[in-house]
C-alpha positions as CSV (number, residue, x, y, z in Angstrom):
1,X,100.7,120.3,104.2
2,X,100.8,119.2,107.5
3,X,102.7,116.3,109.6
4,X,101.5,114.6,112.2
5,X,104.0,112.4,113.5
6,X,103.3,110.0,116.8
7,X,106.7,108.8,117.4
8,X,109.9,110.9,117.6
9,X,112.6,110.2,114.7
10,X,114.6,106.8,115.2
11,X,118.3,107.0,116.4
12,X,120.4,104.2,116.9
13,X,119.7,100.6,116.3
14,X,117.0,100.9,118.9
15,X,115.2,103.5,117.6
16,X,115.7,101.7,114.2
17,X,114.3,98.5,115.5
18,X,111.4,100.2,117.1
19,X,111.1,102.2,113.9
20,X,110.4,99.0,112.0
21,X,108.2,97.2,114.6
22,X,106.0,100.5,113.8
23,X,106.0,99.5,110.2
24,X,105.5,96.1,110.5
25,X,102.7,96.7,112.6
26,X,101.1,99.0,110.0
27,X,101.6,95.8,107.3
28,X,100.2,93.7,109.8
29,X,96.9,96.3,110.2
30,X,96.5,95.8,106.2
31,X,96.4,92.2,106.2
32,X,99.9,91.3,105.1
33,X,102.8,89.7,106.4
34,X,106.6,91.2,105.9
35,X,108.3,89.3,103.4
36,X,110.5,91.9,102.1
37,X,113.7,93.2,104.3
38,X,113.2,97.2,105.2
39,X,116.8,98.6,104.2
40,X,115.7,102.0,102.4
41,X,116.7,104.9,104.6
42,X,114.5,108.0,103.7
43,X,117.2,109.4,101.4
44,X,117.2,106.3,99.4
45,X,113.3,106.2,98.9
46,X,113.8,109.6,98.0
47,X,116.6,108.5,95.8
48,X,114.3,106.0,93.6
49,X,112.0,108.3,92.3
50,X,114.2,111.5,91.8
51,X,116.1,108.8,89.5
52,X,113.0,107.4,87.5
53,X,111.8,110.8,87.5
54,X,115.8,112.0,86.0
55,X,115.6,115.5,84.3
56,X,118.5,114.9,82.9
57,X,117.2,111.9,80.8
58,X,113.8,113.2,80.1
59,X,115.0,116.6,78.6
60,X,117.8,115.3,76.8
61,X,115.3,113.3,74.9
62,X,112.6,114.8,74.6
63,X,114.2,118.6,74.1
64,X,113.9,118.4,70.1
65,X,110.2,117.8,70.0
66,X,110.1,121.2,72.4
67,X,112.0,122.9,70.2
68,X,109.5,122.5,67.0
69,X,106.3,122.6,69.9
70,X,106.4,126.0,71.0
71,X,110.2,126.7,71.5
72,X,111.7,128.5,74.1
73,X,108.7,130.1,75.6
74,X,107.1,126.8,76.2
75,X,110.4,124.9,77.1
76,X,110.7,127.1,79.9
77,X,107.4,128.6,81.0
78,X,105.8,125.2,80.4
79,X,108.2,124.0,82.5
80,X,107.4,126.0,85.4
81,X,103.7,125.2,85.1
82,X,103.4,121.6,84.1
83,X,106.0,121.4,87.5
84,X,103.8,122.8,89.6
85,X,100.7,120.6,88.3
86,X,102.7,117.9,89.0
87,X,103.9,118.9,92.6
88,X,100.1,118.7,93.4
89,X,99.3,115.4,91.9
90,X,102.5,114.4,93.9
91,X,101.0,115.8,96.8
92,X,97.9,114.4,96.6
93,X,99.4,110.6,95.8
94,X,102.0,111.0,98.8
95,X,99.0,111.6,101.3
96,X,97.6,107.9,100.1
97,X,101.0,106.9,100.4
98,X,101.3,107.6,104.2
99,X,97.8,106.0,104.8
100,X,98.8,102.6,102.8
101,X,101.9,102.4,102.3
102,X,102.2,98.5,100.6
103,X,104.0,97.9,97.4
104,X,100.8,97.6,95.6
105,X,100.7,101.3,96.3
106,X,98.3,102.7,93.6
107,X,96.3,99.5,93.1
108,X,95.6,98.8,96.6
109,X,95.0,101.8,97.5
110,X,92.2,102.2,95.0
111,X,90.9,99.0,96.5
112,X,90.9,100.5,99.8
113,X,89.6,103.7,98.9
114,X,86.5,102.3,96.6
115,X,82.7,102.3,98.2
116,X,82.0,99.9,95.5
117,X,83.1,97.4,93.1
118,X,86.4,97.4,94.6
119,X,87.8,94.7,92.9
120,X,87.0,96.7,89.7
121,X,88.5,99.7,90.4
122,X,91.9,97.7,92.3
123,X,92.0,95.7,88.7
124,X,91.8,98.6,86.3
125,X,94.3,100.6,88.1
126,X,96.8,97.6,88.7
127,X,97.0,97.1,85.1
128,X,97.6,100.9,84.0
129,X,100.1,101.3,86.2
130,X,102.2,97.4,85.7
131,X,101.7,98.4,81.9
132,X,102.9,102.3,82.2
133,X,105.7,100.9,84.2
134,X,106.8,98.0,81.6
135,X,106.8,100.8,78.6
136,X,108.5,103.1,80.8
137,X,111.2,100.5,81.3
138,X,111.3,99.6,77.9
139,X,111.4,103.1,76.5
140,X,114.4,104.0,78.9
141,X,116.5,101.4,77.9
142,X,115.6,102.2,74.4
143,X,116.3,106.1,74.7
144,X,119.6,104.6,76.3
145,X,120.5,102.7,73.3
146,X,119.8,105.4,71.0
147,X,122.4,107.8,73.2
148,X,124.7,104.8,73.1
149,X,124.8,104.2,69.2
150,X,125.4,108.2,69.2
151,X,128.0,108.3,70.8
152,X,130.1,105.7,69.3
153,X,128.6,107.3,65.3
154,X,130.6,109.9,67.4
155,X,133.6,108.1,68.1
156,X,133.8,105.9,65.1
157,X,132.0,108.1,61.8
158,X,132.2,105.0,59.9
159,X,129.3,103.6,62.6
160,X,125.7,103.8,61.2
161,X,123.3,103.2,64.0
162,X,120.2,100.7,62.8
163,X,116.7,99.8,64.2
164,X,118.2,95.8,64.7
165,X,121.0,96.7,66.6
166,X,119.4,99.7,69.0
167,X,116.6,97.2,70.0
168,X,119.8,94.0,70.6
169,X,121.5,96.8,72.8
170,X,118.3,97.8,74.1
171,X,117.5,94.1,75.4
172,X,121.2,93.7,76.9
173,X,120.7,96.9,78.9
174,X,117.2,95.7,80.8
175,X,118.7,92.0,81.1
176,X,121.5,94.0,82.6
177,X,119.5,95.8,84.5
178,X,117.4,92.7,85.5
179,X,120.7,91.0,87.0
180,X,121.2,94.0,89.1
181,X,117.8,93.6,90.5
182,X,118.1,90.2,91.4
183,X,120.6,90.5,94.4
184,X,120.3,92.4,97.3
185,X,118.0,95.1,98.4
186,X,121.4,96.8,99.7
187,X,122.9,96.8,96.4
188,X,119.7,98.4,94.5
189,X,119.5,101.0,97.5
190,X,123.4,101.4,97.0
191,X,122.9,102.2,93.3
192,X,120.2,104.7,94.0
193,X,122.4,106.9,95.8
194,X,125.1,106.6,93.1
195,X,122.6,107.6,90.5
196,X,121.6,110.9,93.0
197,X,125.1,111.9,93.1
198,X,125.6,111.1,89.5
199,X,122.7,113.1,88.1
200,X,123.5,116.3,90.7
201,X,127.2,116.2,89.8
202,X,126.2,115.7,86.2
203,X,124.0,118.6,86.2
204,X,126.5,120.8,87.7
205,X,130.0,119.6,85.0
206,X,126.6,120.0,82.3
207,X,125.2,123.7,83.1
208,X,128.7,124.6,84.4
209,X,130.4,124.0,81.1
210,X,127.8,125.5,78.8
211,X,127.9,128.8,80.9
212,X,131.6,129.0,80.6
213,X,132.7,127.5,77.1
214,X,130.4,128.7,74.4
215,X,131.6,132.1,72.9
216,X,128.4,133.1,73.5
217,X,125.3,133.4,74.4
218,X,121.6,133.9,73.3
219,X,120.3,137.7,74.8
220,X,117.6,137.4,78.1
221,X,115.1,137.9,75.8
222,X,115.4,134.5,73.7
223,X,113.3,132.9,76.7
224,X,110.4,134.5,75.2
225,X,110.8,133.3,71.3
226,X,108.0,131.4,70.0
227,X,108.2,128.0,67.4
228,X,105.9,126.5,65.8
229,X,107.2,123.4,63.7
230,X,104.7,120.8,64.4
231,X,102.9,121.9,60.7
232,X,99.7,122.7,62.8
233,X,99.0,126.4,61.9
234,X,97.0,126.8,65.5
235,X,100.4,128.4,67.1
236,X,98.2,127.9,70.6
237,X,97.6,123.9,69.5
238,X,102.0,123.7,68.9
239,X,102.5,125.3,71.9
240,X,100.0,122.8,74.1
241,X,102.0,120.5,72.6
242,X,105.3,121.0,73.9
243,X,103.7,121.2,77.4
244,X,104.3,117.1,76.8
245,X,108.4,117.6,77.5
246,X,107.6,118.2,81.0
247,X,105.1,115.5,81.4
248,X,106.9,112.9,79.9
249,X,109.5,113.7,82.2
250,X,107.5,113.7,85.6
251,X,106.9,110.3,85.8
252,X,107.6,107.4,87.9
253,X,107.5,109.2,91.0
254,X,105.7,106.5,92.4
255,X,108.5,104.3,92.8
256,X,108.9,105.8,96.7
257,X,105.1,104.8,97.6
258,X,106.2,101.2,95.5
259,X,109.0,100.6,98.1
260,X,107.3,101.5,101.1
261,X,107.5,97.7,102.0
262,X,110.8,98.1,102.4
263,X,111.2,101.6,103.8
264,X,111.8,103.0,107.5
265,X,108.9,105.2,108.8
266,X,107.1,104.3,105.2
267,X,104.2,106.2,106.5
268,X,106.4,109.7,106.4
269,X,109.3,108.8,104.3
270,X,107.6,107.2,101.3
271,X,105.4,110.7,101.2
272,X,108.4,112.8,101.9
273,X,110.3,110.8,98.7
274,X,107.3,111.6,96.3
275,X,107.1,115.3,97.2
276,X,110.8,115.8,97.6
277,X,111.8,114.1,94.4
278,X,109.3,116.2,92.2
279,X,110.3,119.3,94.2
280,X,114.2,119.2,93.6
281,X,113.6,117.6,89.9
282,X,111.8,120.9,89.4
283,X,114.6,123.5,90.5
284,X,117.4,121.3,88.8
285,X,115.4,120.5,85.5
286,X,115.0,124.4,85.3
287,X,118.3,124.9,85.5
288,X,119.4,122.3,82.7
289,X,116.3,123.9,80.6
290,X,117.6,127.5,81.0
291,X,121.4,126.4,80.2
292,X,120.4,124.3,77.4
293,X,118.4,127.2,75.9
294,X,120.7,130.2,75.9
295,X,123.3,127.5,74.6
296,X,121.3,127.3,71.1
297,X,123.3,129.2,68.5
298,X,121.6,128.1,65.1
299,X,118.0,127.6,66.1
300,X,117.0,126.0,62.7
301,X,120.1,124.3,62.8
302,X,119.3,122.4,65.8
303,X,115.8,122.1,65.9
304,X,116.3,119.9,62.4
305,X,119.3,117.7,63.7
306,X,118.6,114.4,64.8
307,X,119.3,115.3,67.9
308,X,119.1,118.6,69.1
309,X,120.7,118.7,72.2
310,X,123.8,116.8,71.0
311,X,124.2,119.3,68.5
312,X,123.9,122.1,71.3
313,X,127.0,120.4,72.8
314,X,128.9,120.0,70.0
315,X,128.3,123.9,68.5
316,X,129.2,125.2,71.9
317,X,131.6,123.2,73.8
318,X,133.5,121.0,70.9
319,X,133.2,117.5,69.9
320,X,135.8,116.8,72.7
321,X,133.7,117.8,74.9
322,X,130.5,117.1,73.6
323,X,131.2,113.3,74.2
324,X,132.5,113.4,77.8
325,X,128.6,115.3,78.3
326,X,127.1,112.5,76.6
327,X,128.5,109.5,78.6
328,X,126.7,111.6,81.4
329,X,123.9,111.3,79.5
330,X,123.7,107.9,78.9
331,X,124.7,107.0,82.5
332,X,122.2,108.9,83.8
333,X,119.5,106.9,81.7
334,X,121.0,103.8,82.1
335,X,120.4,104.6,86.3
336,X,116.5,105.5,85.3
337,X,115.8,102.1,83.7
338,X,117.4,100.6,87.0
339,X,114.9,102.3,89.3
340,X,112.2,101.9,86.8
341,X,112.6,98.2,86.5
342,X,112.9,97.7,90.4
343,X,109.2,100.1,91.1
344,X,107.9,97.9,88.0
345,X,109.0,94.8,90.1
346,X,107.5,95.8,93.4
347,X,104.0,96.4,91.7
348,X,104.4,92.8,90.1
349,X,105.2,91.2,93.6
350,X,102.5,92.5,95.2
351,X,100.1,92.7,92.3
352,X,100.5,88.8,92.0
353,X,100.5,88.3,95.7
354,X,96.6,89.1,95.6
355,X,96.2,87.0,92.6
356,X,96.1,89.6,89.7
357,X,98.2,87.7,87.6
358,X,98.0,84.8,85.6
359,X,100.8,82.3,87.6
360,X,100.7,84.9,91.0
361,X,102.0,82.1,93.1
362,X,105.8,82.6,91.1
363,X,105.8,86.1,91.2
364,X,105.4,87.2,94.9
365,X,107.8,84.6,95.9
366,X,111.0,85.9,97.7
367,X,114.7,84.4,97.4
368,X,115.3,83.6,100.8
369,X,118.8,84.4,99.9
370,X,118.1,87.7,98.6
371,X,115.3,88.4,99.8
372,X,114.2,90.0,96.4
373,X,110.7,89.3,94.4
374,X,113.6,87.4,92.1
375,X,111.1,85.9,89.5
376,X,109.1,89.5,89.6
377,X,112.3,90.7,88.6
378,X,112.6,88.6,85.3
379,X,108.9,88.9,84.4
380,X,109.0,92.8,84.3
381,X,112.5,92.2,82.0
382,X,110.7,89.6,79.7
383,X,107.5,91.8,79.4
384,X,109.9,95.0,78.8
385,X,112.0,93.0,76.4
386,X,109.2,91.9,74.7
387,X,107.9,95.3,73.8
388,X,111.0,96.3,72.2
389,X,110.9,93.6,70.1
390,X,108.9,95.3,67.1
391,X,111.1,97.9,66.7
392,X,113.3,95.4,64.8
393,X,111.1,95.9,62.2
394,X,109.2,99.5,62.6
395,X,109.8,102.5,64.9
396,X,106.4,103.1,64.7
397,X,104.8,100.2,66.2
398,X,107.3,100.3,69.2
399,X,106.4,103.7,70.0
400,X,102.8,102.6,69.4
401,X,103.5,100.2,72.4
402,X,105.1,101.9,74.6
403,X,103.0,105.3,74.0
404,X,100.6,104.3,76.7
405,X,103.4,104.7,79.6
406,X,102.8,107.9,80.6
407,X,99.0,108.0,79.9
408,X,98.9,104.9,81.7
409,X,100.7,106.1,84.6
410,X,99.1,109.2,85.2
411,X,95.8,107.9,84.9
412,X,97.1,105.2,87.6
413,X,97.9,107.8,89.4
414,X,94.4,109.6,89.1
415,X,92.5,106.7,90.2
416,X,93.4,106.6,94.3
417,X,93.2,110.5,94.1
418,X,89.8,110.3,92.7
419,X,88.4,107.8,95.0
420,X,90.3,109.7,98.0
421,X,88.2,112.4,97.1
422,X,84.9,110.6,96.2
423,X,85.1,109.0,100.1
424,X,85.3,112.6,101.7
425,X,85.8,113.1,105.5
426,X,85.5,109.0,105.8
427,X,89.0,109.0,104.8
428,X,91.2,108.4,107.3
429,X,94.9,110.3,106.4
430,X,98.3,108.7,107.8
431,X,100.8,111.3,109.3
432,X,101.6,112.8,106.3
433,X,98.7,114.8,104.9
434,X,97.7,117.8,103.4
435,X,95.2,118.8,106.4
436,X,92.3,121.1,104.9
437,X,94.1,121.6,101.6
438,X,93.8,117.8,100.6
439,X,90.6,118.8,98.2
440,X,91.6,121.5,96.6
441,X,95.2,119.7,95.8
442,X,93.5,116.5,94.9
443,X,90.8,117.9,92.4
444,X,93.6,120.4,90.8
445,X,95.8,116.9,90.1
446,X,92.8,115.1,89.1
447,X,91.8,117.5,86.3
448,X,95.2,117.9,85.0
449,X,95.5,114.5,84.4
450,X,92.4,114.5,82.7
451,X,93.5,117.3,80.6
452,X,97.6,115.9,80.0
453,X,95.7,112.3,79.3
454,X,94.1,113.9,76.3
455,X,97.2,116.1,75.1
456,X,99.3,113.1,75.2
457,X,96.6,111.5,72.7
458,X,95.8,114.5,70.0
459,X,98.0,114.6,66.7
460,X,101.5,115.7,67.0
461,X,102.9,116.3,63.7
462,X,101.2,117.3,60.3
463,X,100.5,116.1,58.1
464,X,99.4,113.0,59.7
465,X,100.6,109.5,57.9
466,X,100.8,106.2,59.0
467,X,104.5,106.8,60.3
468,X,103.7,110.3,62.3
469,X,100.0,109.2,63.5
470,X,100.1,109.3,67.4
471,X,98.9,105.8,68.7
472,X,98.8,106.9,72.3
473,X,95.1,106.5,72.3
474,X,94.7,103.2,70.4
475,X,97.1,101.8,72.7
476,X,95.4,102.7,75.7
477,X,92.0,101.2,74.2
478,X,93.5,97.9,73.6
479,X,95.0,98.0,77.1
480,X,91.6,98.4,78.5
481,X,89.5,96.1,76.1
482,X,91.9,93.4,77.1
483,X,91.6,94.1,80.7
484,X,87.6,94.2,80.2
485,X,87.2,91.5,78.7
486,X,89.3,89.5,81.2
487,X,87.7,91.1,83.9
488,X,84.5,89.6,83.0
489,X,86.0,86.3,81.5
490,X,87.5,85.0,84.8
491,X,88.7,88.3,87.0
492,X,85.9,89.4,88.7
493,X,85.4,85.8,89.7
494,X,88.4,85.1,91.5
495,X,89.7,88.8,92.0
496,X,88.0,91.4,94.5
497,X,90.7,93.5,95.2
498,X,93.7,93.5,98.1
499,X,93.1,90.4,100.1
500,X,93.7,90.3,103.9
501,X,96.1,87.1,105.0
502,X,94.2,87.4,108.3
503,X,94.7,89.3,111.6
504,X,97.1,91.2,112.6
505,X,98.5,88.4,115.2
506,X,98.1,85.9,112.7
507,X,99.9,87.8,109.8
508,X,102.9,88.5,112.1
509,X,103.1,84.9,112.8
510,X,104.0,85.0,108.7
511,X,107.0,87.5,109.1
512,X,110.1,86.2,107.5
513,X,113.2,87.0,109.8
């Protein structure tokens, strides 16, 4: 990939100011005036999506389901492979990012990027990605909860965890979350870095302790044992199956291109955070994966628990111990539904601010005070809240609701790519780009997702029931229906894509200091 950078790196408070005249420049080019303040340094974009991303959340809770699809062999060598699928669709998204770098990131760009019906194509990929984003908040905070509830059951034996009180624990945590979002941009950047330093030093008191405190170990060999207890008999169909840990884990990476509004040198740095946050979530998540595998004593022991890699702790490092791992746990998803909810804001501000959204003119207001997308902020907690809410009465129908977030996403992410590639040498790249190997990179990410879209939709478990059916695919059709049939209703009336607010002089005009 290749850089091509007009303006030597900012120093100082000069180079820093001339830094953001550059970017404000580029917002004015687009069509839009600066509302939001630019405070994210490059490590803190970088920050945003190496904490959404958080291999230390997304194994923890999804490491079971690997276990009985495919085992070791897939936990690790999937690992490796789904990691390098996703580096390229990373890639590929980051070279969009340096050409248009806007909150509305994915949606815009597809706007942009469209010969035709661009209003279409902006509308269909705004509302994958602001519903991905909601069920991604939501399911954080719920995964959260459920770590919570396990650690006091824990604590307390007496405690019996039920579906009413993970989804009241589950709402405090996002409203939480939601209040921490609604002050400063300083104090959200702030947190990032925290969570950086929290999920590195984490990793390190996690994979340290399970190399030194178990008795022992499982031989060099074990990396290659093969499970199958999905109740598919196709051992190949189990195994494709746990190629899903990996994936569910890789997402939200687009939170850097979301905050390029608010990013110095967004045309390098937002790239640089998408690449760089996949990269270094793909050495460290190897690591955990490796440590939490040689760690398993019992394998059908663990693999049946309730949840496996709790029990890991506890065989090998002690109940003592065991908990002081899980408080990392949970801190470290607690730090994911912070980042997700603030990338699932930006998309609402600037979604709404070329009138997507029923009410736009609330949402892409800014708190002069804070200058945060304040009301943003509570819409994506009410809309996050609200999908939690039928897990009161069924598991089932919440993950039914929040299955489409990663198929959502990902095809979000697919749609800019696609169209990048569909416009051909008329595209015209920003100074981060991937030179002559943008096609190859962008068609290897586009037919991935293709494929992961449909492994994230096939059967799971056997025998299929009502409780273990996989809803991932119903989901995403009533997503779209409803977006169809409001697209033809009213949309595509008022809606054709990312509107201009005028010229670049008169936009700048609109700056608020």
């Amino acid at each position: 990939m290749s850089e091509r950078i007009s303006a030597p790196r900012a120093r100082g408070r000069a180079g820093e100011e001339s830094a953001a005249l550059d970017d404000d420049a580029t917002l004015h080019a687009m069509g839009y005036p600066r509302k939001l303040t630019r405070r994210f340094q490059a490590f803190d974009n970088f920050a945003i999506s190496f904490t959404i991303i958080n291999i230390v959340s997304g194994i923890f809770s999804a490491f079971g389901f690997g276990m009985n699809a495919g085992g070791p062999r897939i936990l690790v060598f999937g690992w490796i492979g789904v990691s390098v699928m996703v580096l390229f669709i990373g890639a590929a998204m980051a070279e969009v990012a340096s050409a248009y770098p806007t909150s509305g990131a994915l949606y815009f760009s597809a706007g942009k990027l469209a010969k035709r019906h661009k209003g279409a194509w902006s509308w269909y990929t705004g509302w994958l990605n602001f519903v991905g984003q909601v069920g991604g908040t939501a399911a954080t905070g719920y995964a959260a909860a459920t770590f919570i509830q396990a650690f006091i059951a824990l604590q307390w034996h007496s405690y019996e965890p039920t579906a009413q009180q993970t989804v009241l624990i589950t709402a405090l945590i996002i409203v939480i979350q939601g209040l921490a979002n609604t002050y400063t941009v300083q104090l959200v950047a702030l947190i990032n870095r925290i969570s950086v330093w929290w999920l590195l030093i984490g990793l390190l008191v996690i994979v340290s302790t399970l190399i030194v405190m178990p008795d022992d170990h499982q031989s060099a060999s074990f990396v290659t044992h093969f499970a199958n207890n999905t109740g598919f008999t196709n051992g190949l169909y189990g195994g494709m199956l746990g190629l899903l840990v990996t994936s569910w884990t890789f997402t939200g990476f687009d939170g850097s291109f979301h905050m390029s509004e608010e990013t110095v040198r967004a045309t390098v740095n937002a790239p640089r955070g998408i690449t760089r946050a996949i990269g270094y979530s793909a050495i460290t998540g190897l690591i955990l994966m490796l440590a939490l595998v040689y760690s398993i004593h019992d394998y059908d022991k663990v693999a049946s628990s309730s949840a496996p890699p709790v029990q890991i702790l506890i065989d090998g490092l002690g109940m003592g111990m065991a908990k002081v791992i899980l408080l990392i746990v949970i801190g470290a998803m607690l730090f994911c539904g912070l980042a997700n909810l603030t990338s699932n804001t930006r998309q609402i501000f600037a979604f709404s601010r070329d009138g997507a959204m029923p009410g736009s003119h609330w949402w892409h207001s800014v708190s002069p005070r804070t200058r945060t997308p304040v009301k943003a902020v509570w819409l994506a907690v009410a809309c996050s809240v609200a999908l939690v809410v039928p897990g009161w009465w069924s598991h089932t129908a919440f993950t039914a609701i929040v299955s489409v977030n990663v198929v959502g996403l990902f095809l979000a992410y697919a749609v800019p790519i696609f169209l990048r590639l569909r416009l051909g040498d008329e595209f015209q790249p920003g100074p981060w780009n991937l030179g002559r190997w943008s096609k190859p990179v962008g068609w290897v990410a586009v037919i991935w997702i293709l494929a992961s879209s449909v492994l994230f939709m096939l059967p799971q478990v056997s025998p299929i029931t009502g409780d273990t059916f996989n809803y991932a695919g119903i989901a995403l059709a009533v997503v779209l229906i409803i977006a169809t049939v409001w697209w033809f209703a009213t949309a595509r009336r008022r809606f054709q894509g990312p509107v201009s607010y005028g010229r670049p002089d008169e936009v700048a005009a609109m700056d608020l200091i």
